[in-house]
Residue frames as qw, qx, qy, qz and C-alpha x, y, z in Angstrom:
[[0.387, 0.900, -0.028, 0.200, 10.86, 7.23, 7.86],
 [0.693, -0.463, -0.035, 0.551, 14.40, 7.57, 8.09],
 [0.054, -0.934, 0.054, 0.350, 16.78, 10.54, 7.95],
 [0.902, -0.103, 0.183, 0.378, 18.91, 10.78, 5.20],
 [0.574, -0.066, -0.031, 0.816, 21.95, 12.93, 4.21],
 [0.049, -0.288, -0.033, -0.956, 21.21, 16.95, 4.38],
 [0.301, 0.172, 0.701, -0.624, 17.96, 15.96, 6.60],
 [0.620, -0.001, -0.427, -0.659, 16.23, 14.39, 3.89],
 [0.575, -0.005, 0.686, -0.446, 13.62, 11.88, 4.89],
 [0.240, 0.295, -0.818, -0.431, 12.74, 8.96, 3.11],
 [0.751, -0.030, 0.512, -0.416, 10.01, 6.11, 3.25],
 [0.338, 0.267, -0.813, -0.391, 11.58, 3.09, 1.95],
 [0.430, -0.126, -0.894, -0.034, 9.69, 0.53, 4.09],
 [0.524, -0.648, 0.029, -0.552, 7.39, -0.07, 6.99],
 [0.852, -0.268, -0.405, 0.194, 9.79, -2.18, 8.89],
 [0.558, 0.014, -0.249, 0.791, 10.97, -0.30, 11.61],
 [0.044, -0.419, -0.039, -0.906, 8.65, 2.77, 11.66],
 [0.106, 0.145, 0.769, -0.614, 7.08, 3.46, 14.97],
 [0.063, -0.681, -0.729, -0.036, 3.42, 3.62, 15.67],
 [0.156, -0.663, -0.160, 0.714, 4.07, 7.37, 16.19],
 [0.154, -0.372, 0.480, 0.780, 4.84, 7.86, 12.82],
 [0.017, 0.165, 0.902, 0.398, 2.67, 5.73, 11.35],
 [0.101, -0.715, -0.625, 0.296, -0.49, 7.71, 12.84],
 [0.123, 0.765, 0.039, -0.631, 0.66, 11.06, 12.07],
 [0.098, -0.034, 0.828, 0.552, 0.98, 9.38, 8.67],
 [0.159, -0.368, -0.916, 0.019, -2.46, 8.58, 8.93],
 [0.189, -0.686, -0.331, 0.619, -3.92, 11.50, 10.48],
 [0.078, -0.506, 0.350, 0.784, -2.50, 13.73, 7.97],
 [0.036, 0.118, 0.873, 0.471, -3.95, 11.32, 5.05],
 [0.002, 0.590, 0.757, -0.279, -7.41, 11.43, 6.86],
 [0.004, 0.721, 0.115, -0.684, -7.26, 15.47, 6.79],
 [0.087, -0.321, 0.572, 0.749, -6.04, 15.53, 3.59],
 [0.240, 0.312, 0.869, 0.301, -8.91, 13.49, 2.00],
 [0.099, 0.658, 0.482, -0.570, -10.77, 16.48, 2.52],
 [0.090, -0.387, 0.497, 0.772, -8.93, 17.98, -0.48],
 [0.033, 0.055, 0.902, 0.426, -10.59, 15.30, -2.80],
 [0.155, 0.641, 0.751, 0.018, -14.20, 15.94, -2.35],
 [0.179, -0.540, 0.036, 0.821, -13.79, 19.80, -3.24],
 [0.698, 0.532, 0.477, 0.054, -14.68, 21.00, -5.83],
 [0.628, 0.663, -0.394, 0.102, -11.53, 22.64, -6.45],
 [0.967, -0.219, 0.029, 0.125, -9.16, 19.94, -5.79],
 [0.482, 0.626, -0.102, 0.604, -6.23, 21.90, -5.23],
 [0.482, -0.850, -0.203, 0.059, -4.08, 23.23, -2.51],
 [0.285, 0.870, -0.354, 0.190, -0.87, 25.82, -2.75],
 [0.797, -0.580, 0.141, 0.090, 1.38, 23.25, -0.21],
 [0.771, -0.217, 0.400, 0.445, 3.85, 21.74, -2.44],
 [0.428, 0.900, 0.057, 0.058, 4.36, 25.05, -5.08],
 [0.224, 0.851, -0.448, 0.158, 7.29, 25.30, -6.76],
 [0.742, -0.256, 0.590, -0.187, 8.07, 21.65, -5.48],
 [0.595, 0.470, -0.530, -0.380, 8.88, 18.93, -8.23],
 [0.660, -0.356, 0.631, -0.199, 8.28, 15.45, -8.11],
 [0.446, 0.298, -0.776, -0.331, 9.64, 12.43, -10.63],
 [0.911, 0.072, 0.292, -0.281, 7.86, 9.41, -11.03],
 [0.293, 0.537, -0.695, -0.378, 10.45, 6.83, -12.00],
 [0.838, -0.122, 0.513, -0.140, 8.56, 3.44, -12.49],
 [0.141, 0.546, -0.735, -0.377, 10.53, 0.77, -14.10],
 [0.129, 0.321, 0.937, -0.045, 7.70, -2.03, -13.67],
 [0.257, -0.436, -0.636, -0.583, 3.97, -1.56, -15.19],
 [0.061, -0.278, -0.542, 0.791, 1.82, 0.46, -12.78],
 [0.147, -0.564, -0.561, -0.587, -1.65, 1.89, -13.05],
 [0.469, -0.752, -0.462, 0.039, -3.14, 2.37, -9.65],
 [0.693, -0.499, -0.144, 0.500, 0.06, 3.68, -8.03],
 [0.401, 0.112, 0.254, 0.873, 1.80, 5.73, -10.75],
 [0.052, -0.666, -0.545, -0.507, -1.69, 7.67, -11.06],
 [0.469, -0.788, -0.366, 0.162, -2.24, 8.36, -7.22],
 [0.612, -0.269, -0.038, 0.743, 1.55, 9.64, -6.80],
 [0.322, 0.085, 0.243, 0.911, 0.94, 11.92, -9.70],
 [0.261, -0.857, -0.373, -0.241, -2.86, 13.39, -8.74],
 [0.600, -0.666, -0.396, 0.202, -1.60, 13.68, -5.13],
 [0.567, -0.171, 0.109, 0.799, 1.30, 15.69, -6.20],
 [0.072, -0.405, -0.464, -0.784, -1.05, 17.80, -8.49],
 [0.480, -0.744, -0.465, -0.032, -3.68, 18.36, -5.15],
 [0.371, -0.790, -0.027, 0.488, -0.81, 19.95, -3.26],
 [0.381, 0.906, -0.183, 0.002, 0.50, 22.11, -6.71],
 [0.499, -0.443, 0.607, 0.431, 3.78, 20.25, -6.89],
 [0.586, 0.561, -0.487, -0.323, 4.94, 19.60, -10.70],
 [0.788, -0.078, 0.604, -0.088, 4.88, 15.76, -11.30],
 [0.212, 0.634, -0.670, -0.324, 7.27, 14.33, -13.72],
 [0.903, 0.308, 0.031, -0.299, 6.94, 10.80, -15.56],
 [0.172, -0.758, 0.627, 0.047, 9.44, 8.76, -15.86],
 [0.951, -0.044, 0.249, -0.177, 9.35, 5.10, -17.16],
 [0.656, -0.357, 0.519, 0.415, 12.08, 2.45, -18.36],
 [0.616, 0.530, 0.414, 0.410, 11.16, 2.20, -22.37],
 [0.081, 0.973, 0.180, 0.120, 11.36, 6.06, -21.83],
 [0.411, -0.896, 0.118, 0.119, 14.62, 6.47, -20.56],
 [0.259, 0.754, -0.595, -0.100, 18.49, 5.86, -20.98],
 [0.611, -0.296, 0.676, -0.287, 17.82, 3.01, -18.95],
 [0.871, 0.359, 0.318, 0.108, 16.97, 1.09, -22.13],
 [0.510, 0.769, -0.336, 0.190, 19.97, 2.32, -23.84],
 [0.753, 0.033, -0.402, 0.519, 22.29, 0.29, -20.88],
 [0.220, -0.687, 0.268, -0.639, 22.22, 3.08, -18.37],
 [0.333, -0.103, -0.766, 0.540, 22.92, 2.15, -14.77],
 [0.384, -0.683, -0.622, 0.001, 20.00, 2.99, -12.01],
 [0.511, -0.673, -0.185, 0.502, 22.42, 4.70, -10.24],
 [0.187, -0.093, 0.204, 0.956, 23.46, 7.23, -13.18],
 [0.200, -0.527, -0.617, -0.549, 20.04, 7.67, -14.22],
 [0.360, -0.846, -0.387, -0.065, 19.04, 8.84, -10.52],
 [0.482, -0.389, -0.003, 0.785, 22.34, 10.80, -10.30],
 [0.146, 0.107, 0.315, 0.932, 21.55, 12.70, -13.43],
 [0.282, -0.691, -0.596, -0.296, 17.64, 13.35, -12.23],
 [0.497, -0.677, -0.375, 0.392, 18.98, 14.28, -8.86],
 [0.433, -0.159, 0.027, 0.887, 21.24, 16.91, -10.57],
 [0.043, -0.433, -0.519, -0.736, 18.06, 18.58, -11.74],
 [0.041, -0.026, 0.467, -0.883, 17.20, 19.25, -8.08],
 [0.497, -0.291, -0.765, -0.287, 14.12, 17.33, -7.74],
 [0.381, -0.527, 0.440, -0.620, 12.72, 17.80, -4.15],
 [0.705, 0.014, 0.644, -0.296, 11.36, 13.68, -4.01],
 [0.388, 0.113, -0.831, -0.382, 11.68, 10.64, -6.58],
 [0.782, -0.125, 0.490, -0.366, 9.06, 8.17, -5.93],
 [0.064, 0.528, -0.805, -0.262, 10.61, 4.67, -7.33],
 [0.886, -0.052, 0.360, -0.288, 9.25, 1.22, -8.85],
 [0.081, 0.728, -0.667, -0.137, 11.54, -1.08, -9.30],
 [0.945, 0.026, -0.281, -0.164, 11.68, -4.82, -9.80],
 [0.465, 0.168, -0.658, 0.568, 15.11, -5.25, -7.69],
 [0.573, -0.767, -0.250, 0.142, 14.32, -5.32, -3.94],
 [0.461, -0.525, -0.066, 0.712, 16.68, -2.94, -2.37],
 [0.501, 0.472, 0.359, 0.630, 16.39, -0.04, -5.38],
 [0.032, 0.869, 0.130, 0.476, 15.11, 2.48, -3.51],
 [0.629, -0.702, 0.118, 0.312, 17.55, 2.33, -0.52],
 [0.639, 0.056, 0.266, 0.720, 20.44, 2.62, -3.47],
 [0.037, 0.779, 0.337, 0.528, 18.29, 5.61, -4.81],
 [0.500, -0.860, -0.033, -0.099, 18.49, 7.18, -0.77],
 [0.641, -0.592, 0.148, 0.465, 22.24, 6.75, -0.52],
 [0.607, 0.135, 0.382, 0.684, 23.32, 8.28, -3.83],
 [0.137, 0.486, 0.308, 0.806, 21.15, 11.39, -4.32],
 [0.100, -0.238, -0.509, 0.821, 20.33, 14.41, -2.01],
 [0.606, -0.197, -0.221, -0.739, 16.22, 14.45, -2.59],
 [0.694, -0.099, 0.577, -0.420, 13.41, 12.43, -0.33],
 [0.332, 0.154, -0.838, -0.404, 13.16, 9.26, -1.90],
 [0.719, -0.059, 0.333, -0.607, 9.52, 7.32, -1.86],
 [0.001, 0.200, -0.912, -0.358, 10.08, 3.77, -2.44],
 [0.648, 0.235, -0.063, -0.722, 6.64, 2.91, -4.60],
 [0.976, 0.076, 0.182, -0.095, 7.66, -1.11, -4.65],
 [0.163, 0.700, -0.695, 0.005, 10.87, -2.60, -5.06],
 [0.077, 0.291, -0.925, 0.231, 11.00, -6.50, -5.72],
 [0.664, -0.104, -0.740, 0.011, 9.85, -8.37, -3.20],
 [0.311, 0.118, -0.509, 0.794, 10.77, -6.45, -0.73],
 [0.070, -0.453, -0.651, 0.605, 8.20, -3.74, 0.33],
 [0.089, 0.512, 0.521, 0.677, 5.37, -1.72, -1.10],
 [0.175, -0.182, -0.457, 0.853, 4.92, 1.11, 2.02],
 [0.391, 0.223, 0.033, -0.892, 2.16, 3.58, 0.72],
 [0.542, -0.092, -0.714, -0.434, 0.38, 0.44, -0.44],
 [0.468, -0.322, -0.694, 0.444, 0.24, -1.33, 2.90],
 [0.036, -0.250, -0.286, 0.924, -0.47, 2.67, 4.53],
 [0.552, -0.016, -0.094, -0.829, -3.89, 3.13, 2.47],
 [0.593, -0.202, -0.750, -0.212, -4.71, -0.06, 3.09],
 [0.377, -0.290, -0.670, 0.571, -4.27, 0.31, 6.93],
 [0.096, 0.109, 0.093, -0.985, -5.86, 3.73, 6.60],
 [0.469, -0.045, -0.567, -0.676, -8.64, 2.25, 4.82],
 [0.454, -0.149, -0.839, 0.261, -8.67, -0.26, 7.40],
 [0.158, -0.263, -0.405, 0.861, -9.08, 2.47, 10.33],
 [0.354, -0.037, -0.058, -0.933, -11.80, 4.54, 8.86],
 [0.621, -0.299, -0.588, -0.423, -14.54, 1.08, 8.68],
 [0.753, -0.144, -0.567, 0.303, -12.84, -0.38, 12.46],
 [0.354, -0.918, 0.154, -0.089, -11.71, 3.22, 14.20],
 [0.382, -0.712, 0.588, -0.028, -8.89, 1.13, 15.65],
 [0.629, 0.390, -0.672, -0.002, -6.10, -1.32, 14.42],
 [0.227, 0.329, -0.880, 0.258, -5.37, -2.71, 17.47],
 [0.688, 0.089, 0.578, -0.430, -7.52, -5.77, 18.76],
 [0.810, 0.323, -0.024, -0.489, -8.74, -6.81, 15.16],
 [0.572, -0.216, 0.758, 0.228, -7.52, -9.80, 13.77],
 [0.644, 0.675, -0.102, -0.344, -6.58, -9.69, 9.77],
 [0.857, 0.009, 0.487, -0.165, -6.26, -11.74, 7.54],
 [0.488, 0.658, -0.323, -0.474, -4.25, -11.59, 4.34],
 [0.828, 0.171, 0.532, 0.050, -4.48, -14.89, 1.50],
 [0.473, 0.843, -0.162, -0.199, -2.33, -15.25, -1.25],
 [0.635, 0.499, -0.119, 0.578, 1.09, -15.19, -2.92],
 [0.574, -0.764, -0.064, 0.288, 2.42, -14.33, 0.38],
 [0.847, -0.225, 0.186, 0.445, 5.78, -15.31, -0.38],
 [0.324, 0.311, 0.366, 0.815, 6.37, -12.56, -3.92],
 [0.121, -0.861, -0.450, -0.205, 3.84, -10.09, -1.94],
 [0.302, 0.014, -0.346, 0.888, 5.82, -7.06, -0.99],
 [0.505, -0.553, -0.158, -0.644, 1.95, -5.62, -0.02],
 [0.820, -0.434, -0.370, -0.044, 2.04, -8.38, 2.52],
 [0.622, -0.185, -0.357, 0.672, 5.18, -7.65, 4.39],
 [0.025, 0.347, -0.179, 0.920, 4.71, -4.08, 4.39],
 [0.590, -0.445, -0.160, -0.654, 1.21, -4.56, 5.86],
 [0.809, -0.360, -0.434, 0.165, 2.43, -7.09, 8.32],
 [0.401, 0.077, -0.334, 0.850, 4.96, -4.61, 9.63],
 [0.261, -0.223, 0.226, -0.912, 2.68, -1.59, 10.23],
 [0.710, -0.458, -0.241, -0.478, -0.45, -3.71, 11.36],
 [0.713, 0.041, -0.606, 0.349, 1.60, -5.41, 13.66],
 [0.259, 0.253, -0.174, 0.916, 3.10, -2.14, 14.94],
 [0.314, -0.343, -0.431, -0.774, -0.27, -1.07, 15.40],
 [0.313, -0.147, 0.737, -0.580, -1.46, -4.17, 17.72],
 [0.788, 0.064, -0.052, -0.610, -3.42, -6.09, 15.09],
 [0.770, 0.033, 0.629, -0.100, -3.58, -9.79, 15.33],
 [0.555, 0.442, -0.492, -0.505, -2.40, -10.78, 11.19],
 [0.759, -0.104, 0.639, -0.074, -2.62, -13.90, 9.94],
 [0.497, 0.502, -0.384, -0.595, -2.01, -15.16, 6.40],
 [0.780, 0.087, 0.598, -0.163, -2.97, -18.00, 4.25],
 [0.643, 0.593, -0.244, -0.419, -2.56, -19.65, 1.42],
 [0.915, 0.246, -0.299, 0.113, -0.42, -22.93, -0.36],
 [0.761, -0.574, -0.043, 0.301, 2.49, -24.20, 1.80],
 [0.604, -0.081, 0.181, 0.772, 5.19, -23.18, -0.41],
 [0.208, 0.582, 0.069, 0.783, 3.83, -19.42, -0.40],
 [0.658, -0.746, -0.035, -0.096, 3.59, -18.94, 2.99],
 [0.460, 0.558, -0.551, 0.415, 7.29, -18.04, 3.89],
 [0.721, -0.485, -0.475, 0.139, 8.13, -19.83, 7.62],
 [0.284, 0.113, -0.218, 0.927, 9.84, -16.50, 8.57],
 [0.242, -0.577, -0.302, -0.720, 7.01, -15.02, 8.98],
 [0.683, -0.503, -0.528, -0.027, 5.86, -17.06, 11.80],
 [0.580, -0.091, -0.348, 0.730, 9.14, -15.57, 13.73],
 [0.016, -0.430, -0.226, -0.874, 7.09, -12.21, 13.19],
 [0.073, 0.058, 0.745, -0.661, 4.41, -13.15, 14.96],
 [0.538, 0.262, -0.261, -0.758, 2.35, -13.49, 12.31],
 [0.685, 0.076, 0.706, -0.166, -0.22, -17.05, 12.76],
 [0.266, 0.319, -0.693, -0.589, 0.24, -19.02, 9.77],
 [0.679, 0.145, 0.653, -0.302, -2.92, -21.29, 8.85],
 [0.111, -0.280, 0.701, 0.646, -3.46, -23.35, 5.70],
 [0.148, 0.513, 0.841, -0.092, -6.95, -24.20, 5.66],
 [0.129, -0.436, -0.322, -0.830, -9.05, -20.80, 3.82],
 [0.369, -0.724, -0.254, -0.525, -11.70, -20.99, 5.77],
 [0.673, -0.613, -0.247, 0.332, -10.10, -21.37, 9.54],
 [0.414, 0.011, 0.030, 0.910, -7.79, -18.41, 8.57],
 [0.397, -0.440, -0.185, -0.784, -11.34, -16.35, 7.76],
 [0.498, -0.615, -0.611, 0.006, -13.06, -17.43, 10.90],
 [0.562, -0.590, -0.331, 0.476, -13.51, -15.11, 13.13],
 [0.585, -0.013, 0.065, 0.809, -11.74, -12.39, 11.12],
 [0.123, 0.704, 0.240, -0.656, -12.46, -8.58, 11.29],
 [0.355, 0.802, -0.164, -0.452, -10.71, -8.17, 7.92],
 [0.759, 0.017, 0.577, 0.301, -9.48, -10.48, 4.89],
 [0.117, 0.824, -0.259, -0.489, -6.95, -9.21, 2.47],
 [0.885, 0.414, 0.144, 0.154, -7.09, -11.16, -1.17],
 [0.074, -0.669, 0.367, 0.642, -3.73, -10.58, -2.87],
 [0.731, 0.556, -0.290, -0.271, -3.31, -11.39, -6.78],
 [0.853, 0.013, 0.479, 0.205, -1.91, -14.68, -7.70],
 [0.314, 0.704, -0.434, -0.466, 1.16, -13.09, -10.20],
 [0.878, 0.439, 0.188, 0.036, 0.57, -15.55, -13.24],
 [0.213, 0.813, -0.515, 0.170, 4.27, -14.30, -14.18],
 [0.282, -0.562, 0.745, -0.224, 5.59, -16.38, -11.35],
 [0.936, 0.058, 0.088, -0.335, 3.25, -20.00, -12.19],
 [0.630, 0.626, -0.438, 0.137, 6.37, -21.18, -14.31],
 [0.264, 0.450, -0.767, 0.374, 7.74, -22.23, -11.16],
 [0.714, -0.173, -0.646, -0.209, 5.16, -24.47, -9.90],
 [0.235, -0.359, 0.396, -0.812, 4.37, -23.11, -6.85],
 [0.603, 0.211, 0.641, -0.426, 1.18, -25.03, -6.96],
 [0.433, 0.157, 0.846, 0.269, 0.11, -27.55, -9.70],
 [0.045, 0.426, 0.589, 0.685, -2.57, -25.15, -11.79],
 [0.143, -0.090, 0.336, -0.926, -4.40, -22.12, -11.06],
 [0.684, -0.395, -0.360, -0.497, -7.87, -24.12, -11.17],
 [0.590, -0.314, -0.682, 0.297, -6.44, -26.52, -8.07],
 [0.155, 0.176, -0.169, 0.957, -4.89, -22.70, -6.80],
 [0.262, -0.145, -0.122, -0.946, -8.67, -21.37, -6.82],
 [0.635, -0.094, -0.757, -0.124, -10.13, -24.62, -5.46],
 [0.585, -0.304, -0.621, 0.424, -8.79, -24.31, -2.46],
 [0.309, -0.405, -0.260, 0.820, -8.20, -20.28, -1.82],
 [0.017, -0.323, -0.222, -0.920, -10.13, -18.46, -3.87],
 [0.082, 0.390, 0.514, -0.759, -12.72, -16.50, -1.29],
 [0.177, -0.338, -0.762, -0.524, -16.27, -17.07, -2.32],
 [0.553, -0.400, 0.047, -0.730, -19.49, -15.85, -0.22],
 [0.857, -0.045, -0.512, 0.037, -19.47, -19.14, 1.24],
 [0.675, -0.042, -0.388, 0.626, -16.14, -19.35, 2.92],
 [0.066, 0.407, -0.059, 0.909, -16.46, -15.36, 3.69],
 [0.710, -0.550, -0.380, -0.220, -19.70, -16.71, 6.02],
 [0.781, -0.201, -0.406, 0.430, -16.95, -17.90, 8.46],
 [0.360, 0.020, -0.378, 0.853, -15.47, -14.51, 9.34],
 [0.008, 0.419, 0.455, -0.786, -17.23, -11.62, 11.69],
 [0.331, 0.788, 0.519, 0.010, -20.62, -10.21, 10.32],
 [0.034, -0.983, 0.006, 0.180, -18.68, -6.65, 9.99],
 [0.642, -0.333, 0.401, 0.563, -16.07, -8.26, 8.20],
 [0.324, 0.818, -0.217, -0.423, -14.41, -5.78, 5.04],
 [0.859, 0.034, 0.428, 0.280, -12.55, -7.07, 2.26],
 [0.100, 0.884, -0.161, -0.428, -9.93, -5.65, 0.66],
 [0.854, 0.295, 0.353, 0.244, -7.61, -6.51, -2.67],
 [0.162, -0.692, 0.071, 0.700, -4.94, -4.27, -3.74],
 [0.664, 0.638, 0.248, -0.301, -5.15, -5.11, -7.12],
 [0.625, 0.126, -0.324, -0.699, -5.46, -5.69, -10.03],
 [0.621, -0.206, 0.625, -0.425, -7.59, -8.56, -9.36],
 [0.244, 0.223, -0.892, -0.308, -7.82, -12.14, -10.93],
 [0.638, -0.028, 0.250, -0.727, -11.69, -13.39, -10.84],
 [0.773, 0.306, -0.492, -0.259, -12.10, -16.38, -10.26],
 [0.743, 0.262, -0.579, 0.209, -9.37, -17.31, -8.97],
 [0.329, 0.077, -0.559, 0.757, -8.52, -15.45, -5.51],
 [0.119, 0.264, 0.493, -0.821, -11.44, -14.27, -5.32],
 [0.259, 0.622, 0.706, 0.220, -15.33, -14.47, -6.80],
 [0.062, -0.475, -0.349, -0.805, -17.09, -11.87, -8.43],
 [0.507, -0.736, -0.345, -0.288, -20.09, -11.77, -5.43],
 [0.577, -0.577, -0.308, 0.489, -17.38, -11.27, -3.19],
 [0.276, 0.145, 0.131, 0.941, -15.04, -8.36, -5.46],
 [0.040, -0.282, -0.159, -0.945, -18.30, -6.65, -5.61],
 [0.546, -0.508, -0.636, 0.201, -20.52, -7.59, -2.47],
 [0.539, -0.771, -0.324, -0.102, -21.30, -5.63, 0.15],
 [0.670, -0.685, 0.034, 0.283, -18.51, -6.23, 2.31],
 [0.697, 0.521, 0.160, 0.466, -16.10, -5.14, -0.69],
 [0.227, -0.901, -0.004, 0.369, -13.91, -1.88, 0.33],
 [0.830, 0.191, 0.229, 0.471, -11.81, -1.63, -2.75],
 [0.440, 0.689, 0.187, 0.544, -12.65, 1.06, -4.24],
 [0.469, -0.880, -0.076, 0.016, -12.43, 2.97, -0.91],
 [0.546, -0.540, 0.352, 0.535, -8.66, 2.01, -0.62],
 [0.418, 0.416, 0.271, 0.761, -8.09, 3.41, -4.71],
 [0.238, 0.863, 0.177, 0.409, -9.51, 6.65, -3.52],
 [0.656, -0.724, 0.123, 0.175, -7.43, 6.54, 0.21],
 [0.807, -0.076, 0.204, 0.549, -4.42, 6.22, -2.08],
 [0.209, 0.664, 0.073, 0.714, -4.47, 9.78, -3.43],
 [0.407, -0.886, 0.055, -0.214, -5.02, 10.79, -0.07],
 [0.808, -0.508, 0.114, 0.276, -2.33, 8.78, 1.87],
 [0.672, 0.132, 0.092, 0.723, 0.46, 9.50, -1.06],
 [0.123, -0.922, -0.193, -0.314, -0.71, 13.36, -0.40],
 [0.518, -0.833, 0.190, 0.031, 0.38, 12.93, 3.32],
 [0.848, -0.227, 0.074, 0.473, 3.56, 10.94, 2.42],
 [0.589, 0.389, 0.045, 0.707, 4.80, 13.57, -0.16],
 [0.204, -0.915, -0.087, -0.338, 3.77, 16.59, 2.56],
 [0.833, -0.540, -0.035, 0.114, 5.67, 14.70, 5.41],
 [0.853, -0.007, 0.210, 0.477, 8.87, 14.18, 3.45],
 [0.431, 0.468, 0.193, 0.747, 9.15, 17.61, 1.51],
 [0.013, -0.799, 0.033, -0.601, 8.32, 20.31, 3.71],
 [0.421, 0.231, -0.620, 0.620, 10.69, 20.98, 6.33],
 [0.271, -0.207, 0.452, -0.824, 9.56, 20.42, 9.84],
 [0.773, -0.204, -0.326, -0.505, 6.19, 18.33, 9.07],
 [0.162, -0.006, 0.874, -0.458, 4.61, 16.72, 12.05],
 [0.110, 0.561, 0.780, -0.254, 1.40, 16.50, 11.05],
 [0.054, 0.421, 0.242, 0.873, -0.85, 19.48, 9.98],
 [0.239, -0.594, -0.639, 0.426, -1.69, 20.36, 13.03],
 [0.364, -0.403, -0.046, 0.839, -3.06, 23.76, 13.16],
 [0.172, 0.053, -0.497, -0.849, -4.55, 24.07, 9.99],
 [0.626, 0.088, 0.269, -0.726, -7.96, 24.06, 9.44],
 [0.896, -0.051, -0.181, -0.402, -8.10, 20.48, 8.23],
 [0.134, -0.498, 0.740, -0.431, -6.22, 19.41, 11.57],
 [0.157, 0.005, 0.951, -0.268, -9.36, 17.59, 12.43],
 [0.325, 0.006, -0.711, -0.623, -11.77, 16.43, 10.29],
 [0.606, -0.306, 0.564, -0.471, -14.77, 14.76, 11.21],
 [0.243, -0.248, 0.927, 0.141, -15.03, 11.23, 11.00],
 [0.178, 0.182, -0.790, -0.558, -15.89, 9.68, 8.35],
 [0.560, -0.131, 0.593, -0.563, -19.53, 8.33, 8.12],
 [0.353, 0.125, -0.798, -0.473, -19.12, 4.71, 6.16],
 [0.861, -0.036, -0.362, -0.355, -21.51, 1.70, 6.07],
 [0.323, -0.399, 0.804, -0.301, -21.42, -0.39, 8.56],
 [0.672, -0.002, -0.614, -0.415, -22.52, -4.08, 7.44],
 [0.579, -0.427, 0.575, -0.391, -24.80, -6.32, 9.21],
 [0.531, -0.172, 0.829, 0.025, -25.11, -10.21, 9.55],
 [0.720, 0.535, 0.442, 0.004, -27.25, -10.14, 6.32],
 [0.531, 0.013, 0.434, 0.728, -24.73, -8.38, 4.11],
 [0.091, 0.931, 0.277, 0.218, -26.70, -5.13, 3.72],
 [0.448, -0.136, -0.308, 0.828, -24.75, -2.42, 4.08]]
């Protein structure tokens, strides 16, 4: 999170954010899930608060969470999309989030197909800005319920060794999640064809392998990403059957990695191809776990960012939850 003009705060990325932060990120998310099993689902934090959803890319998972989570802590949550706006009529980004900001918004949260959109969005208007994907670039509160999601099966990020296959290369999930798991002290690795596997990465410290299953061996956790059919047209790899030949993660290959190994997928998934059915919905499956961690985690982000002072919620009475009691799976895939 950085600081920007009047002491707003901002989460455009996870490159760069300590492990301090990134825990009482966490933490907070943890407490917060508490909200969601209520049975009223509803707390007076963010009254008289106002958040805008402005996605300019198709969204389902993400646009939804922002706007529950905003509804859980009584903020007003605003809609925003491109067909909807001036933005189809030749508007500029930057007048379109000047004339929102003059409505005195307290947080935009922003999807954008241009990498850098929501850093343009954080130097032009005096509200938190949450950057909800941008590009190529980074996809922060994706990568944060996933690591949260990660922490509640494992306790601890650091030691494990994860795994994430795919469409590195167009995956702003992957980079964000290589930053904070790094941070963290996990071990990442990623797989997949040569020409999506960017060789920067390696500089990261992230182990690049090309082989599916020697990337799963061994692995606490193995993150599928989607193969974007959008991008095929440039012949990345010869056809998604050769694509699904080689990487798509089947019960089989999935043998290879730790008996207690989870699998996650941020969606929306492509069956078949990246991934079978007996695995999507197996045992060792934790999807749905990280759709419901995402109302929790965008909870903590929009608490952090909009009320002045947040460290955490220490103090309150869901300071400290207890921990979660999930399934643990064993070598036979029972959970």
């Amino acid at each position: 999170m950085a600081e920007g003009e009047r002491q707003r705060r901002h989460l455009l990325g996870l490159n760069g954010v300590s492990a301090a932060d990134l825990i009482v990120l966490l933490d907070t998310a943890e407490a917060l899930a508490e909200v969601s099993r209520r049975e009223v689902k509803k707390l007076p934090t963010l009254r008289g608060k106002t958040v805008i959803n402005l996605f300019m890319e198709n969204s389902t998972r993400t646009r939804i969470s922002f706007e529950i989570a905003a509804k859980r802590l009584s903020a007003d949550s605003i809609n925003v999309s491109a067909a909807g706006s001036s933005i189809s009529k030749g508007e500029t980004l930057a007048d379109t989030a000047r004339n929102l900001a003059a409505m005195s918004p307290d947080a935009i949260v922003i999807r954008h197909p241009s990498a850098g959109a929501a850093r343009l969005l954080a130097d032009i208007v005096d509200c938190s800005i949450i950057n909800a994907g941008d590009g190529w670039h980074e996809h922060p509160t994706q990568a944060l319920l996933d690591i949260l999601t990660i922490r509640q099966y494992k306790r601890e990020i650091a030691g494990l060794t994860v795994t994430i296959v795919g469409d590195i290369l167009h995956s702003r999930v992957a980079r964000s999640n290589v930053f904070g798991l790094l941070t963290l002290g996990a071990r990442v690795r990623v797989s997949g064809p040569p020409t999506l596997l960017p060789p920067e990465f390696a500089a990261l410290g992230v182990e690049i392998e090309y082989d599916l299953a020697a990337a799963v061996a061994d692995s606490d956790v193995v993150m599928m990403l989607r193969i974007q059919r959008e991008r095929q047209g440039e012949n990345f790899f010869p056809s998604l059957d050769e694509y699904a030949h080689y990487y798509c993660l089947t019960e089989e290959i999935l043998a290879e990695a730790k008996p207690d190994v989870i699998i996650l997928h941020p969606g929306p998934m492509n069956r078949g191809i990246e991934i079978s059915s007996g695995v999507a919905d197996g045992p060792y499956s934790v999807m749905m776990n990280q759709v419901a961690n995402g109302v929790a985690m965008r909870m903590a982000v929009l608490y952090q960012l909009i009320v002045p002072g947040a460290d955490g919620i220490r103090g309150s009475k869901l300071a400290h939850p207890p921990k979660k009691s999930l399934p643990r799976l064993d070598a036979g895939g029972a959970a």
